[in-house]
BADO-602065 format. One line per field, with one value per residue: residue in three letters; x, y, z of N, C-alpha, C, O, CB in turn. Coordinates in Angstrom, 2 decimals. Glycine has a CB too. Layout:
N
type <- c(ALA, ...) .
n_x <- c(X, ...) .
n_y <- c(Y, ...) .
n_z <- c(Z, ...) .
ca_x <- c(X, ...) .
ca_y <- c(Y, ...) .
ca_z <- c(Z, ...) .
c_x <- c(X, ...) .
c_y <- c(Y, ...) .
c_z <- c(Z, ...) .
o_x <- c(X, ...) .
o_y <- c(Y, ...) .
o_z <- c(Z, ...) .
cb_x <- c(X, ...) .
cb_y <- c(Y, ...) .
cb_z <- c(Z, ...) .
% end
This chain:
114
type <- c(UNK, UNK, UNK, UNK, UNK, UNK, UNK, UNK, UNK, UNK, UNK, UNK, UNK, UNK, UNK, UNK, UNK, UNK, UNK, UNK, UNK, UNK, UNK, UNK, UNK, UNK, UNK, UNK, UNK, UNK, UNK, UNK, UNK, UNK, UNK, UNK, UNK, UNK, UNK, UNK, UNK, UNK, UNK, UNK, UNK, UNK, UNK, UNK, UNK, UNK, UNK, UNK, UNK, UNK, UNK, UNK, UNK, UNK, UNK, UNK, UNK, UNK, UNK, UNK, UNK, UNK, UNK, UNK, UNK, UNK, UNK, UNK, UNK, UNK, UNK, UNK, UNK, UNK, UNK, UNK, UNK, UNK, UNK, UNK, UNK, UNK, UNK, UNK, UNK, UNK, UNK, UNK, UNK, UNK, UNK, UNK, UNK, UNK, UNK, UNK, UNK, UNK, UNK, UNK, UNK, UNK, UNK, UNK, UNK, UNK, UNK, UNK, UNK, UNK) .
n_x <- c(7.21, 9.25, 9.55, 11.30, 11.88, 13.94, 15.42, 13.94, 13.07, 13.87, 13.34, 14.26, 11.53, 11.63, 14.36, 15.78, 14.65, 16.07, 14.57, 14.48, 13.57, 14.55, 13.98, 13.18, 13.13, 10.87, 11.76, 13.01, 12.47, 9.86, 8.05, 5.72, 6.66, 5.86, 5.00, 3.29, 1.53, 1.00, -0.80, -1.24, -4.32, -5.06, -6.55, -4.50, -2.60, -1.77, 1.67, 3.63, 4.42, 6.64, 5.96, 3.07, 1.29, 2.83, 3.15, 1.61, -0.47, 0.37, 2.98, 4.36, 6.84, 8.31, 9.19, 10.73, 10.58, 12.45, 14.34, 16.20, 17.32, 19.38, 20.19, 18.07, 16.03, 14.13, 13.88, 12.70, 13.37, 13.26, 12.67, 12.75, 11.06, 7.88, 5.64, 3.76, 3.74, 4.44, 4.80, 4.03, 5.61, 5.26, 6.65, 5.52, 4.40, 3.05, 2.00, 3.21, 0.89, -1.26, -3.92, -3.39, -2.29, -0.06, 1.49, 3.45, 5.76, 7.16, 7.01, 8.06, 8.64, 8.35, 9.24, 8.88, 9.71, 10.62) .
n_y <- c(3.17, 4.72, 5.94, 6.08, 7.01, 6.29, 6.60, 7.13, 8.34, 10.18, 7.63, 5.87, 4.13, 1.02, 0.77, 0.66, 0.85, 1.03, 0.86, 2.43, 1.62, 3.08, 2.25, 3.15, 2.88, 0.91, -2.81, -3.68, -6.05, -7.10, -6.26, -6.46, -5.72, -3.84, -2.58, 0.70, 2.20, 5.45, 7.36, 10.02, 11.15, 8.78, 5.94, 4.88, 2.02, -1.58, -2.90, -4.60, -7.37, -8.48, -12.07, -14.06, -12.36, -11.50, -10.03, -7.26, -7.86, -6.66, -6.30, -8.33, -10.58, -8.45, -7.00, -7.15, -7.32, -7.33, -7.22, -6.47, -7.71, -6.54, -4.16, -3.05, -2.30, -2.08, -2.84, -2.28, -3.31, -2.50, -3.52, -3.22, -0.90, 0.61, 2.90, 3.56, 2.62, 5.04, 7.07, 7.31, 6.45, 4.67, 3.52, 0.78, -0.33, -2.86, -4.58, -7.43, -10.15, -8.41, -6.78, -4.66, -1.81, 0.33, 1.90, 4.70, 5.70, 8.83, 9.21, 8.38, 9.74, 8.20, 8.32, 7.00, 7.73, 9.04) .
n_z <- c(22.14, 20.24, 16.68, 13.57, 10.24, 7.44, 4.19, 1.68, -1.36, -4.78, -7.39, -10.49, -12.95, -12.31, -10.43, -7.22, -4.06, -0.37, 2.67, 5.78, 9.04, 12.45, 16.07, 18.90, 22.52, 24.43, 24.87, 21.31, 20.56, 21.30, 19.63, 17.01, 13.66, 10.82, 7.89, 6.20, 3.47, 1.66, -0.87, -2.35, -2.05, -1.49, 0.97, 3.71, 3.03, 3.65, 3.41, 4.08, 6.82, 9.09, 9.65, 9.93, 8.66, 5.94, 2.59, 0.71, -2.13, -4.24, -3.73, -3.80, -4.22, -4.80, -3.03, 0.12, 3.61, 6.49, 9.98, 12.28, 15.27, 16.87, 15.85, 16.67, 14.36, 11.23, 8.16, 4.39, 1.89, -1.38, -5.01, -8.60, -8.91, -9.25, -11.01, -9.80, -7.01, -5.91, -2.90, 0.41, 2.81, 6.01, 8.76, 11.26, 14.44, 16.79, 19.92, 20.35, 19.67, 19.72, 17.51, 17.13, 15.11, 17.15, 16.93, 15.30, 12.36, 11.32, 8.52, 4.88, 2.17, -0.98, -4.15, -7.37, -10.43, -13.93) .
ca_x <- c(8.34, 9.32, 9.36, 12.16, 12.10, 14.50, 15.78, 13.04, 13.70, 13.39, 14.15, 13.41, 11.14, 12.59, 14.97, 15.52, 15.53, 16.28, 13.85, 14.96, 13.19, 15.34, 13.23, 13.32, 11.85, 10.93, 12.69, 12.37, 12.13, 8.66, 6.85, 5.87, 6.72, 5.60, 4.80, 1.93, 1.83, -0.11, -0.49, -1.91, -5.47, -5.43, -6.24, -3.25, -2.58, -0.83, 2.69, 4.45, 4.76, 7.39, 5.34, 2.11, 0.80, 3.02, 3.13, 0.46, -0.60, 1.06, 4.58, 4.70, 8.18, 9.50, 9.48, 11.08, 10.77, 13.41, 14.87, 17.84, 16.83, 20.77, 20.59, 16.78, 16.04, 13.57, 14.17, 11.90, 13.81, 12.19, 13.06, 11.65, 10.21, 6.59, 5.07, 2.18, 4.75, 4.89, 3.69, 4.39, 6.52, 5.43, 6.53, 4.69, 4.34, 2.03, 2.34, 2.95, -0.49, -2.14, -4.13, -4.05, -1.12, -0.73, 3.10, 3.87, 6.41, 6.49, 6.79, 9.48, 8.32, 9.14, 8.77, 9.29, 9.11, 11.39) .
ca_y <- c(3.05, 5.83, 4.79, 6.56, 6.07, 7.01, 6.32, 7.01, 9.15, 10.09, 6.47, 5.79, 2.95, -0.61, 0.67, 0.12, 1.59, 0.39, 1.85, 1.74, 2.25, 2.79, 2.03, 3.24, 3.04, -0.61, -3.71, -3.93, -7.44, -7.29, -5.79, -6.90, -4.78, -3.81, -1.06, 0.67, 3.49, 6.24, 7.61, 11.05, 11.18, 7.06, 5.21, 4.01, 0.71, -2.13, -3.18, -6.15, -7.43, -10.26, -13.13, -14.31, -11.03, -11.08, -8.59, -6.99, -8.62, -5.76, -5.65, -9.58, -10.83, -7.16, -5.81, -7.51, -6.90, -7.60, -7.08, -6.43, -6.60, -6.05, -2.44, -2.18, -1.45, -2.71, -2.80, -2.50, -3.59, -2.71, -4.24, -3.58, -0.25, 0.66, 4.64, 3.20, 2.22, 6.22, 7.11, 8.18, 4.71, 4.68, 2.23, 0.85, -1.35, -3.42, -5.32, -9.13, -10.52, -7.20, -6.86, -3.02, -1.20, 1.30, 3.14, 5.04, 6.94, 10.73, 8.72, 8.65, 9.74, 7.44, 8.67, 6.58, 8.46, 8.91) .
ca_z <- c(21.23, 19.48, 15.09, 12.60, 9.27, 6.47, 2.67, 0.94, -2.58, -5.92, -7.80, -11.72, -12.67, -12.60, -9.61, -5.87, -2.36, 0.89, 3.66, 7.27, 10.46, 13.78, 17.08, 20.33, 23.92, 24.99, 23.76, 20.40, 19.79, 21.80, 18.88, 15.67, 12.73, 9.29, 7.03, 5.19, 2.54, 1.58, -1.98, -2.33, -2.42, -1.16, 2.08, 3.76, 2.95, 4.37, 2.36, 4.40, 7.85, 9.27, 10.12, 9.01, 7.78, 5.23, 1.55, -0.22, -3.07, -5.07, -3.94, -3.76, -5.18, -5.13, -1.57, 1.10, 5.28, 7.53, 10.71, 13.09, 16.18, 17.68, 15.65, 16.56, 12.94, 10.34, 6.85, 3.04, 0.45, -2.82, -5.99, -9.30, -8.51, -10.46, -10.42, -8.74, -5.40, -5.42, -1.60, 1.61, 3.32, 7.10, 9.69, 12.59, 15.46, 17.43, 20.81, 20.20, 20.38, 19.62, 16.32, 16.88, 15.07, 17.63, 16.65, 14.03, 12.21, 10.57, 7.16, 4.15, 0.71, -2.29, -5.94, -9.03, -11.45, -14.64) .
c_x <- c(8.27, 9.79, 10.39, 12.35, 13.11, 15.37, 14.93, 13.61, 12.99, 14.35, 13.26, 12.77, 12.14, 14.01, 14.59, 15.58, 15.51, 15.34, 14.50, 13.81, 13.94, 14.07, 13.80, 12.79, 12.23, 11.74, 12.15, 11.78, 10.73, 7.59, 6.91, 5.74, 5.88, 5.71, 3.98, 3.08, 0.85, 0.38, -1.33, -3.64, -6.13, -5.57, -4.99, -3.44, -1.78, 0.34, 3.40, 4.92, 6.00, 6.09, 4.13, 1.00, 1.51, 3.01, 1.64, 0.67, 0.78, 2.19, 5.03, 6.00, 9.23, 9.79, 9.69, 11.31, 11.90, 13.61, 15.61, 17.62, 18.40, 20.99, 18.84, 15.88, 15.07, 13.44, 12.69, 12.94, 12.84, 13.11, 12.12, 10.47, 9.20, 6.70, 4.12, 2.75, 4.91, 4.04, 4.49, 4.45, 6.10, 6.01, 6.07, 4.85, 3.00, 3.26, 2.65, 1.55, -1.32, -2.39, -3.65, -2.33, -0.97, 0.63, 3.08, 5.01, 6.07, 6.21, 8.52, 8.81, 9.49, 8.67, 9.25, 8.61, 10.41, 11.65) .
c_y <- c(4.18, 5.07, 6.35, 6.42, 6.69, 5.80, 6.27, 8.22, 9.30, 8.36, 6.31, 4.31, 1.59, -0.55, 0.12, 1.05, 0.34, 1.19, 1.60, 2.69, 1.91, 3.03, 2.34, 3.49, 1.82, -1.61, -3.86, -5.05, -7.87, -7.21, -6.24, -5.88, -4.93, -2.55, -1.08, 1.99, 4.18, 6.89, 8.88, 10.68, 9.83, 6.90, 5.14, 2.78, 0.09, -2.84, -4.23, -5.51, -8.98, -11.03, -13.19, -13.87, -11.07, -10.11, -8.85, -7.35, -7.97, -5.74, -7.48, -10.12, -9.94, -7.01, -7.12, -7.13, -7.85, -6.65, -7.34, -6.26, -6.10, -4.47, -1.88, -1.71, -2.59, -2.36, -2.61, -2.49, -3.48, -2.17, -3.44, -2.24, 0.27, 2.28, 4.47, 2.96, 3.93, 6.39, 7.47, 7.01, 5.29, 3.00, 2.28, -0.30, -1.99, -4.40, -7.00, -9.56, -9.58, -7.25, -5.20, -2.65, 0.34, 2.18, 2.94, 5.47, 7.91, 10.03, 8.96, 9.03, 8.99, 7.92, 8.02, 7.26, 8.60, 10.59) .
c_z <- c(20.21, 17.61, 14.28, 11.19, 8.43, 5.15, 1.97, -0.20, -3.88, -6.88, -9.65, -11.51, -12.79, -11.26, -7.59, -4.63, -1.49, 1.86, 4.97, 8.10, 11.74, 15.01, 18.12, 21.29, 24.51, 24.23, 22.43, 19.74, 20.63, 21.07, 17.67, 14.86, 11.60, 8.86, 5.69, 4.34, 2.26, 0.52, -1.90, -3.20, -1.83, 0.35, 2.23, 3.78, 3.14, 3.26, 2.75, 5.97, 8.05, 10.10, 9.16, 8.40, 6.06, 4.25, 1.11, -1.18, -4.73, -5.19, -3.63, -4.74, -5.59, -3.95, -0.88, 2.66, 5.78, 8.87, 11.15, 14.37, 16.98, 17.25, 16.14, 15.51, 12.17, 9.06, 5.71, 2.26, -0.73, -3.98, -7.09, -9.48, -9.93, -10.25, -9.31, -7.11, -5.08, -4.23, -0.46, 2.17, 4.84, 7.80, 10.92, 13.25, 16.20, 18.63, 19.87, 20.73, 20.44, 18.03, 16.18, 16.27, 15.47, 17.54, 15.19, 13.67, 11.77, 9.32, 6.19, 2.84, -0.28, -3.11, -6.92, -10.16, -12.64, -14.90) .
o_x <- c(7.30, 10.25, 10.06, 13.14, 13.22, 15.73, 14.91, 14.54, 11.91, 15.56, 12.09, 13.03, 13.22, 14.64, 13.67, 16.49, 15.14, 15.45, 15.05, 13.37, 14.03, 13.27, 14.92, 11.89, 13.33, 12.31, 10.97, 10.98, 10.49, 6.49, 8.00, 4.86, 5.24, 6.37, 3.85, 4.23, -0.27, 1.58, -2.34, -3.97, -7.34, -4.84, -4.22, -4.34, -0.68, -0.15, 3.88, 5.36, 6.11, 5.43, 4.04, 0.08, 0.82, 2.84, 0.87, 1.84, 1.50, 2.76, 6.16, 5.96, 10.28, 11.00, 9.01, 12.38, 12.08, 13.14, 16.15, 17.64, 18.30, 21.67, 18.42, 15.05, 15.19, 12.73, 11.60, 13.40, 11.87, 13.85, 11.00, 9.35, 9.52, 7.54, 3.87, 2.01, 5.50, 2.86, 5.63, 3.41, 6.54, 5.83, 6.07, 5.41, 1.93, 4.44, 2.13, 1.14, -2.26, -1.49, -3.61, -1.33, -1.38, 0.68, 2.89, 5.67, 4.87, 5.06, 9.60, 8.24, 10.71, 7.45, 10.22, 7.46, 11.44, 12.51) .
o_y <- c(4.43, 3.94, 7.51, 5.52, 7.88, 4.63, 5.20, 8.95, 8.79, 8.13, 6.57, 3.50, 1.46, -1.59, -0.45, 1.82, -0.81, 2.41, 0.52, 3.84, 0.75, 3.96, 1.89, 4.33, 1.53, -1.35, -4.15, -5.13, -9.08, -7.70, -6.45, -5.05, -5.96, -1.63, -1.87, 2.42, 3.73, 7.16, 8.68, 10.22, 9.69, 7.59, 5.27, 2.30, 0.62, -3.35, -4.92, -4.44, -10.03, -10.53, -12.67, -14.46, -10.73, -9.01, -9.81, -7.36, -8.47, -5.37, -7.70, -9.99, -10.10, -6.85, -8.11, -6.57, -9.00, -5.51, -8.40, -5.14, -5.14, -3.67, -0.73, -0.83, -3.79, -1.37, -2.79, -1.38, -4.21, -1.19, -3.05, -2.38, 0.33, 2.85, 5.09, 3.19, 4.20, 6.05, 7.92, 6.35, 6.42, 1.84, 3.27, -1.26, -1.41, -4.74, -7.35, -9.39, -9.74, -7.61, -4.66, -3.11, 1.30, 3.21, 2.05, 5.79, 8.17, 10.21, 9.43, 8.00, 9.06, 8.09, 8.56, 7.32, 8.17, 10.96) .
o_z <- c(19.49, 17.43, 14.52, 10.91, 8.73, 5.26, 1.35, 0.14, -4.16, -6.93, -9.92, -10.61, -13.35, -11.06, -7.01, -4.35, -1.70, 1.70, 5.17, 7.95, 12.15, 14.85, 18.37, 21.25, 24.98, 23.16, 22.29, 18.81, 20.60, 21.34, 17.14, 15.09, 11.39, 9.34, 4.75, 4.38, 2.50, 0.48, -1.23, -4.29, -1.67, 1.06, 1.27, 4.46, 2.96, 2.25, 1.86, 6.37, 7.42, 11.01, 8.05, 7.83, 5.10, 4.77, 1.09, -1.56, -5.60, -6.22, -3.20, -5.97, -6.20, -3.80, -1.16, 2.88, 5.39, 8.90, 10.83, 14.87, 17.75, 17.90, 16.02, 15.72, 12.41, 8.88, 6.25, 1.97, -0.97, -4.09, -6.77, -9.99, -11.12, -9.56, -8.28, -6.15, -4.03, -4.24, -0.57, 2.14, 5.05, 7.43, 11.66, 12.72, 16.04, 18.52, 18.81, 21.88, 21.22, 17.26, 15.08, 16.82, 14.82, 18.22, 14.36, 14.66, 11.67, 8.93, 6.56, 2.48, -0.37, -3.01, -7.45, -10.60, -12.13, -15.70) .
cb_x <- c(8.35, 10.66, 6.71, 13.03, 10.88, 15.57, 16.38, 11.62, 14.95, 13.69, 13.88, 14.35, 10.07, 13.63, 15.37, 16.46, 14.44, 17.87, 12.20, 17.03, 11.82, 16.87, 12.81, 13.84, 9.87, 9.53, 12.92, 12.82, 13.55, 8.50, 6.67, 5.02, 7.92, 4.27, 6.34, -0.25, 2.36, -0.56, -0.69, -0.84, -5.50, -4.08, -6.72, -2.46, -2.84, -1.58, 3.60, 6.19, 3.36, 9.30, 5.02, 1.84, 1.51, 2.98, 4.45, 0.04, -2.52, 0.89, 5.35, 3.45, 7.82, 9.11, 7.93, 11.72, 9.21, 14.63, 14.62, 18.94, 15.45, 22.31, 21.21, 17.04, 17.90, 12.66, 15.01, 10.78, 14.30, 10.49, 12.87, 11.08, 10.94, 4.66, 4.07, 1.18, 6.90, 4.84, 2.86, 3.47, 8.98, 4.14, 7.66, 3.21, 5.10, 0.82, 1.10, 4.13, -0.43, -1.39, -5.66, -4.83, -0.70, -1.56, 5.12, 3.23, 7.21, 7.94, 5.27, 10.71, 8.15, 9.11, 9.10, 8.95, 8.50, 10.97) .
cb_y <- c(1.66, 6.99, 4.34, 6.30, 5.67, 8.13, 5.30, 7.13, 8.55, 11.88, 4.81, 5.98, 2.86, -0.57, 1.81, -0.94, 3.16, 0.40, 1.63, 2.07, 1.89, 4.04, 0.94, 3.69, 3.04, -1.23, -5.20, -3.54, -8.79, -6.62, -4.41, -7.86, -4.65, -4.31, -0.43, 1.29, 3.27, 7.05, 6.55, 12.19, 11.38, 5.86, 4.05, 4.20, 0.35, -3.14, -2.11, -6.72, -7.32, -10.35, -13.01, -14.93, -9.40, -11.49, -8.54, -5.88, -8.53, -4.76, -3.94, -10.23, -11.18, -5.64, -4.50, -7.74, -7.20, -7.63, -7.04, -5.18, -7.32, -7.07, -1.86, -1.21, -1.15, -2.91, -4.22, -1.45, -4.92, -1.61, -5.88, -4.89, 0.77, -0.27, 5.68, 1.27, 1.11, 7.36, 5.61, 9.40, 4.34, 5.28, 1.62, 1.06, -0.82, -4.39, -5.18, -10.07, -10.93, -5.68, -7.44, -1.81, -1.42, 1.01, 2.56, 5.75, 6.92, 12.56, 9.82, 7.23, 11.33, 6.01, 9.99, 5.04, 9.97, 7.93) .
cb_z <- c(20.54, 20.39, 14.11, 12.94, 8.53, 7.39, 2.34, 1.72, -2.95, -6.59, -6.35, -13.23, -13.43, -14.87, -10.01, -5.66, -1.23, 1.34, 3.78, 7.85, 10.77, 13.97, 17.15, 20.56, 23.51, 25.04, 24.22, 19.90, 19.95, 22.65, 18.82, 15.29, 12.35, 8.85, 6.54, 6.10, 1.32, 2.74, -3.01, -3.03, -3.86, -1.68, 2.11, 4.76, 2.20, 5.40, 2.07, 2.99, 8.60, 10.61, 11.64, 9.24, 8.74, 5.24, -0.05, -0.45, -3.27, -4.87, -2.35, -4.03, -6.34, -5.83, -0.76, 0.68, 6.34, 6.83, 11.03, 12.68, 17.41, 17.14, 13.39, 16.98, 12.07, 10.70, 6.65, 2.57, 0.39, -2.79, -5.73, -8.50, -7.63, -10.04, -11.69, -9.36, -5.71, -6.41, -1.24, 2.27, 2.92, 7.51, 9.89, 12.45, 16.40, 16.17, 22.03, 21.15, 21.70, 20.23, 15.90, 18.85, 13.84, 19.07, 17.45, 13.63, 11.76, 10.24, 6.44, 4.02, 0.27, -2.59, -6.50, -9.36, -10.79, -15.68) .
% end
């Protein structure tokens, strides 16, 4: 499965984006989604999956995952935005029933910054 991501930006604090990832290859509704981030200089770290992965502790009550699977597409809603949310937005995939998250995308840069 090929991974797309886009809307990522410059946003001030206390605002919002929308992230999207468009999917393509196999069916999409085979794989379970999410999405990490990566902050210059940081691990990547994991930010919210659908199901019982759920959000990082961090973006709990701000960031929201979704999906579509009729457009193929998986969503980040983020609410509320901090400086610290500044990072490099990937999305990825895994089989159903696979721990491994083995698709990626190129990434989206987010910046809150004022």
């Amino acid at each position: 499965v090929q991974l797309v991501e886009s809307g990522g930006g410059l946003v001030q604090p206390g605002g919002s984006l929308r992230l999207s990832c468009a999917a393509s290859g196999r069916t999409f509704s085979t794989y379970a989604m999410g999405w990490f981030r990566q902050a210059p200089g940081k691990e990547r770290q994991f930010v919210a999956a659908i199901g019982s992965l759920g959000y990082a502790d961090s973006v709990k009550g701000r960031f929201t995952i979704s999906r579509d699977n009729a457009k193929n597409t998986v969503y980040l809603q983020m609410n509320s935005l901090k400086p610290e949310d500044t990072a490099v937005y990937y999305c990825a995939a895994r089989d159903v029933g696979s721990s491994l998250w083995r698709y990626w995308g190129q990434g989206t840069q987010v910046t809150v910054s004022s």
